[in-house]
C-alpha positions in Angstrom: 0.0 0.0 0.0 1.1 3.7 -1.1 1.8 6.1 1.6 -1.0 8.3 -0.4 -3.5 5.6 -0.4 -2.7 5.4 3.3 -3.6 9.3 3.7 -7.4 10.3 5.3 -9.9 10.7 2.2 -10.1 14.8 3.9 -6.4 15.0 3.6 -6.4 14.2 -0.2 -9.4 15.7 -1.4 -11.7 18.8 -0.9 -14.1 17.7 -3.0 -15.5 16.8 -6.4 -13.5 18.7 -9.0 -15.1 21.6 -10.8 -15.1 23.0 -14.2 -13.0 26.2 -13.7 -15.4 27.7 -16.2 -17.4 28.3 -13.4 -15.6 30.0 -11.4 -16.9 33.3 -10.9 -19.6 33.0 -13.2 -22.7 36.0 -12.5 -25.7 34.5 -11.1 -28.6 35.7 -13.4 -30.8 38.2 -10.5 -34.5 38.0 -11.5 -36.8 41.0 -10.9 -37.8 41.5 -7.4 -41.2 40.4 -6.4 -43.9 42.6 -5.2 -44.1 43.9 -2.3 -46.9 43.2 0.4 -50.7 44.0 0.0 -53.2 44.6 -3.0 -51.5 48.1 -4.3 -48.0 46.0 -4.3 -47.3 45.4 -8.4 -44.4 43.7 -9.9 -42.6 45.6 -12.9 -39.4 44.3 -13.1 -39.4 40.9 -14.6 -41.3 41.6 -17.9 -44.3 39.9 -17.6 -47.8 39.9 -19.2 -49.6 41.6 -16.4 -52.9 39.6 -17.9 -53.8 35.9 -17.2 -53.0 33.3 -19.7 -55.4 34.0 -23.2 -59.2 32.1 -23.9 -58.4 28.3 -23.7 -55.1 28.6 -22.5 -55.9 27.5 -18.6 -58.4 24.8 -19.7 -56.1 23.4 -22.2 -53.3 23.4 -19.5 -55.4 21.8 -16.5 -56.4 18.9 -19.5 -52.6 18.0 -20.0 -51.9 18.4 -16.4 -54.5 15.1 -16.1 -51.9 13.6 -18.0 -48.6 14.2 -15.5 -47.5 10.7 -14.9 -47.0 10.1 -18.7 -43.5 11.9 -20.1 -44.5 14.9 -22.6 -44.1 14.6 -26.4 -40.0 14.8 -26.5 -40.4 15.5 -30.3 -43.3 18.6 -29.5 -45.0 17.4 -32.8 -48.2 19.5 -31.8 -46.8 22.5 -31.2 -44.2 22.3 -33.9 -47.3 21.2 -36.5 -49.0 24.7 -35.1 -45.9 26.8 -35.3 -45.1 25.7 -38.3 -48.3 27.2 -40.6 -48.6 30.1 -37.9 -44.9 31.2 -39.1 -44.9 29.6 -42.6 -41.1 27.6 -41.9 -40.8 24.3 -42.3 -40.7 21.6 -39.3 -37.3 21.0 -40.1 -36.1 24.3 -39.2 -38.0 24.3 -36.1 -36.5 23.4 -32.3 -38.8 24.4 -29.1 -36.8 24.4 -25.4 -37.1 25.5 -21.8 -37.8 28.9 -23.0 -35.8 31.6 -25.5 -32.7 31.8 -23.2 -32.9 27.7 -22.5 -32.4 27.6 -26.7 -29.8 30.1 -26.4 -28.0 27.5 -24.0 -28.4 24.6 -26.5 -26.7 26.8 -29.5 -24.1 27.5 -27.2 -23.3 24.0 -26.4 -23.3 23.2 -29.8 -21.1 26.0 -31.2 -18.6 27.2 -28.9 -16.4 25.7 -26.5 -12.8 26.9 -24.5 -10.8 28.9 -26.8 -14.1 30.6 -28.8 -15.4 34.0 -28.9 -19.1 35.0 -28.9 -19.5 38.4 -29.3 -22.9 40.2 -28.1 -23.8 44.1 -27.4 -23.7 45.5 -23.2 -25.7 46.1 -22.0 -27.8 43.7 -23.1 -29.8 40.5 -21.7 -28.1 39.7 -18.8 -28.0 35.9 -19.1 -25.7 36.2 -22.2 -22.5 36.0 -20.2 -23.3 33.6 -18.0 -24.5 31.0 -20.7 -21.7 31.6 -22.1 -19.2 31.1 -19.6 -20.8 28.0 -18.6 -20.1 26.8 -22.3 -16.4 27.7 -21.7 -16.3 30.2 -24.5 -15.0 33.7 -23.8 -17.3 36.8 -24.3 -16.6 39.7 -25.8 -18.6 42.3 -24.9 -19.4 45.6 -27.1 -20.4 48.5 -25.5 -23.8 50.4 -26.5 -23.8 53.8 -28.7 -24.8 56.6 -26.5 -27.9 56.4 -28.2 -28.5 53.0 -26.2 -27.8 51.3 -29.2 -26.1 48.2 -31.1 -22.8 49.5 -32.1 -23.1 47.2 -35.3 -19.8 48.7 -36.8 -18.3 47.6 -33.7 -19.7 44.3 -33.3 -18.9 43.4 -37.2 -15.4 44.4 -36.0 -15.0 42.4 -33.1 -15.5 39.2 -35.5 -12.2 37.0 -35.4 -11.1 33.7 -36.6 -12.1 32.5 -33.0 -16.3 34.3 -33.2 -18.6 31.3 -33.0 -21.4 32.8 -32.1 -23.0 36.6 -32.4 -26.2 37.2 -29.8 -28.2 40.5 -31.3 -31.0 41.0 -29.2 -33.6 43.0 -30.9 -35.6 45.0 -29.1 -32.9 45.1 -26.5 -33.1 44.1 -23.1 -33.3 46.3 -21.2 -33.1 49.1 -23.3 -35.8 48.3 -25.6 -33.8 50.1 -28.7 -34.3 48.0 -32.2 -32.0 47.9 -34.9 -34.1 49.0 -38.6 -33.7 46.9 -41.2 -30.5 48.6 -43.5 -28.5 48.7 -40.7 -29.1 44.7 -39.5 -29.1 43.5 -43.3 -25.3 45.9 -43.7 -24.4 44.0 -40.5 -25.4 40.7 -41.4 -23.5 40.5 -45.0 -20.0 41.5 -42.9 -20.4 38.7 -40.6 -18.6 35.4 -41.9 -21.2 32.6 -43.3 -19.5 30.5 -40.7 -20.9 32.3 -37.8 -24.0 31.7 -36.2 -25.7 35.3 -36.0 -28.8 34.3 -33.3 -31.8 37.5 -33.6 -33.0 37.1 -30.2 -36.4 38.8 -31.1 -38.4 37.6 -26.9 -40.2 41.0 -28.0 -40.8 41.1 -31.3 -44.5 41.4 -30.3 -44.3 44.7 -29.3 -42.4 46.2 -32.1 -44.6 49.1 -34.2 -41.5 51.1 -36.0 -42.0 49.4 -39.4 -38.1 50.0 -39.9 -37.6 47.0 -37.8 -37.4 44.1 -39.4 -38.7 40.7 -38.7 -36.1 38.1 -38.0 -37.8 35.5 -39.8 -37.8 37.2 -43.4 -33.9 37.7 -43.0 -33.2 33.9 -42.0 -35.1 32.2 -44.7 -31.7 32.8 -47.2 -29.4 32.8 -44.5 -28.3 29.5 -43.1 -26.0 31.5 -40.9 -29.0 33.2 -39.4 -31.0 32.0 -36.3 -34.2 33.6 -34.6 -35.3 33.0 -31.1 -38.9 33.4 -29.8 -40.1 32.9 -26.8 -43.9 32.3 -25.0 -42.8 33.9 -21.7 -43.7 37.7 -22.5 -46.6 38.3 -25.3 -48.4 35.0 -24.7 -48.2 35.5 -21.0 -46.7 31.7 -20.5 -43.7 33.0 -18.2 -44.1 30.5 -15.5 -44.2 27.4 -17.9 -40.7 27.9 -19.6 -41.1 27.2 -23.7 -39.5 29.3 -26.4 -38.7 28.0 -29.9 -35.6 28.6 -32.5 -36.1 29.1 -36.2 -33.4 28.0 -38.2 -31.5 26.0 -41.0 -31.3 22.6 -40.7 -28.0 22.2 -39.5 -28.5 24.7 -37.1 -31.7 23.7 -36.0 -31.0 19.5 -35.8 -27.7 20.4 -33.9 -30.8 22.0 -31.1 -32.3 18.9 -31.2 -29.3 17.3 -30.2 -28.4 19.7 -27.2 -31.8 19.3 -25.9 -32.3 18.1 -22.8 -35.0 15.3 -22.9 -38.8 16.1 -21.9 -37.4 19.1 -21.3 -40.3 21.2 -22.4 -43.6 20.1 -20.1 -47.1 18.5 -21.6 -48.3 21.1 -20.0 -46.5 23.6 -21.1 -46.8 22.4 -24.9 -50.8 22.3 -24.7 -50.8 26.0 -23.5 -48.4 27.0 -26.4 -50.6 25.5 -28.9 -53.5 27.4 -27.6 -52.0 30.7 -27.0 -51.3 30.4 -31.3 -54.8 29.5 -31.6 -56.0 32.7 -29.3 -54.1 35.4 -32.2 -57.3 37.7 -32.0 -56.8 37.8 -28.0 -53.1 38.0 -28.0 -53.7 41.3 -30.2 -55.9 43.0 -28.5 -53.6 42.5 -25.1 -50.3 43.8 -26.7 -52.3 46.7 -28.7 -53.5 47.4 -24.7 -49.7 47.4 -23.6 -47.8 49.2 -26.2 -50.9 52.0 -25.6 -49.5 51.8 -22.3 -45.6 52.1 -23.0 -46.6 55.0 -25.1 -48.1 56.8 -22.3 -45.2 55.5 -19.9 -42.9 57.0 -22.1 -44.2 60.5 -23.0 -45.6 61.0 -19.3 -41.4 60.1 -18.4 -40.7 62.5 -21.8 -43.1 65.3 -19.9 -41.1 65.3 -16.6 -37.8 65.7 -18.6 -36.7 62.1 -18.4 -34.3 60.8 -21.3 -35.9 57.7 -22.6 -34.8 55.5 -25.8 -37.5 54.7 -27.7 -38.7 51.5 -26.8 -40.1 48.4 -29.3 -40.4 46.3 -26.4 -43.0 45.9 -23.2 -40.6 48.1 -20.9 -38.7 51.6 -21.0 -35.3 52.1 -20.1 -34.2 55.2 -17.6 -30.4 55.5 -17.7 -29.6 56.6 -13.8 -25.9 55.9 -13.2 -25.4 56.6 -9.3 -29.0 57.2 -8.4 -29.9 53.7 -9.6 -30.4 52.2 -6.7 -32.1 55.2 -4.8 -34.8 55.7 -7.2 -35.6 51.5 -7.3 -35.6 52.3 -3.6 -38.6 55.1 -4.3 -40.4 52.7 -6.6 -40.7 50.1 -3.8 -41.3 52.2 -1.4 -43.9 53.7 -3.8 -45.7 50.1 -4.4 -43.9 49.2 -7.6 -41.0 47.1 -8.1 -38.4 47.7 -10.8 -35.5 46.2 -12.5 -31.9 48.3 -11.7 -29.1 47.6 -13.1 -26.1 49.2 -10.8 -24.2 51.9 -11.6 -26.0 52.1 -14.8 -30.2 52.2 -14.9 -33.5 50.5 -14.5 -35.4 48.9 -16.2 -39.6 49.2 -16.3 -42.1 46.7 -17.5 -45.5 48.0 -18.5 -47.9 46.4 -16.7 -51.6 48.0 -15.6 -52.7 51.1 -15.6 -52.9 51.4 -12.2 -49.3 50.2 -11.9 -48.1 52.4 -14.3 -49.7 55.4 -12.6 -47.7 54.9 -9.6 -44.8 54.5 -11.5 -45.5 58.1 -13.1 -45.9 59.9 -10.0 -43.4 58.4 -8.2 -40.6 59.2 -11.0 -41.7 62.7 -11.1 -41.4 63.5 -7.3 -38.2 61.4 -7.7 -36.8 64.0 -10.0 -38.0 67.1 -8.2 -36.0 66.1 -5.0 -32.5 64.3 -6.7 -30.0 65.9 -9.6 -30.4 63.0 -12.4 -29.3 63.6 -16.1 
């Protein structure tokens, strides 16, 4: 016998070895919860204020009967009912444990130690930590003072070792989209050999007919991917299910990276019936974007700076008096999104929500020097 195999098992080990990837990887912070009591409201998370659309719940509690049977792995319902809604073949079709659970999967199968994926910052916040969990390295492009892609940047960044290119658009959480000239100008710099993923989780919301939709600039493309997501228009945040659009190369390597059963029966059956509720689903975000409009000019009217947003939140750039003012707001009854250092971020939810959000911004600026 060795004299190390002779040594105490706490002597020669402190535990199971760890990927160093992980080491000092950012835990994603999700918006705070309400606070206490009826005239408590959550806007920091980006929710659909409203309750799931007409059918939704009862085709949910149906498949819920159904939870001691494993889910469809291959999602052939709700990739049947994506497919006519969106007019893409099944092939190019992938569903997963929502938009950023896809974004995982392209990760793993794209880029590993010793890879680049290049995104815009700020941006959506799980972007660095997916992909230091794959191992890759990120490189990170600032905004334009504008709150905007720097595209010219971004195309720049590109070297031999760029896998993988996140454009999120409408931005999180800025809530600035890129028109179409610019993303098309972008798109024809980037090498055919890198995966450009449109992470459109808002594309909903967008009105400015300048912004293109992801899906007409994939469809000749292979190099192009678009992520959608049933967390934020459809109101299906708690049930995790968001779908990628994408060549077939692209979209069988997600089929490979998916985690099995991943995406519930439940969850499926209330996806399939959200698409089949469009009239619904229309009338609610027409009732929100009303309502970022009013959020908006109401901020515009008390001399706020805020970016034009295509998304179902606005974006108030704060720098020190971040955390004071999300401070106000919960004090106030509402709960936002800051970011430190830097800003916060608003959902839109109801009226009444919005109100306090309003009044509580305005006597916020009346008593603190922000820009």
């Amino acid at each position: 016998m060795t004299a190390s195999s002779q040594e105490p098992v706490s002597e020669r080990a402190t535990g199971p070895r760890l990927r160093a990837a992980l080491d000092g990887i950012p835990a994603y912070a999700p918006g705070r919860p309400a606070g206490d009591g009826p005239g408590a409201f959550k806007l920091s998370s980006n929710e659909n204020p409203y309750p799931p659309l007409p059918g939704v719940l009862e085709s949910a509690v149906a498949a819920a009967g159904q939870l001691n049977r494993y889910p469809d792995m291959a999602a052939a319902a709700l990739l049947d009912e994506l497919s006519e809604r969106f007019a893409v073949p099944l092939g190019h079709l992938s569903v997963g444990t929502g938009s950023v659970g896809v974004a995982q999967q392209l990760l793993q199968a794209t880029a590993g130690p010793g890879d680049e994926v290049i995104y815009a910052w700020r941006s959506f916040e799980a972007y660095p930590i997916i992909t230091q969990i794959s191992g890759a390295t990120s490189v990170r492009v600032p905004l334009t003072a504008g709150e905007e892609h720097d595209l010219t940047a971004m195309a720049k960044a590109v070297t031999e070792r760029t896998r993988l290119i996140f454009v999120c658009n409408p931005n999180n959480p800025t809530g600035v989209a890129i028109g179409r000239a610019d993303l098309e100008r972008f798109l024809d710099r980037v090498p055919q050999d890198v995966l450009v993923v449109l992470d459109e989780a808002y594309r909903e919301f967008v009105r400015d007919e300048r912004v293109p939709d992801g899906l007409d600039l994939y469809r000749d493309r292979p190099n192009v991917c678009v992520l959608r997501t049933f967390s934020k228009a459809y109101g299906l945040a708690g049930l995790r299910v968001g779908f990628a659009v994408a060549h077939e190369p692209v979209a069988e390597a997600l089929r490979k990276t998916a985690v099995p059963f991943g995406v519930s029966g439940v969850a499926q059956s209330a996806a399939v019936a959200s698409l089949r509720s469009e009239p619904a689903l229309l009338a609610r975000v027409d009732t929100l974007v009303a309502e970022r409009s009013r959020v908006a000019a109401g901020l515009a009217e008390q001399g706020w700076t805020v970016p034009e947003s295509q998304a179902n939140f606005v974006w108030l750039r704060l720098g020190d008096a971040t955390a004071a003012f999300a401070a106000a707001c919960e004090e106030a009854g509402v709960t936002v999104r800051p970011f430190a250092g830097e800003g916060v971020r608003v959902s839109v939810g109801e009226r009444q929500a919005n109100d306090i959000l309003l009044r509580t911004a305005a006597a916020f600026r009346a008593g603190h020097e922000v820009a």
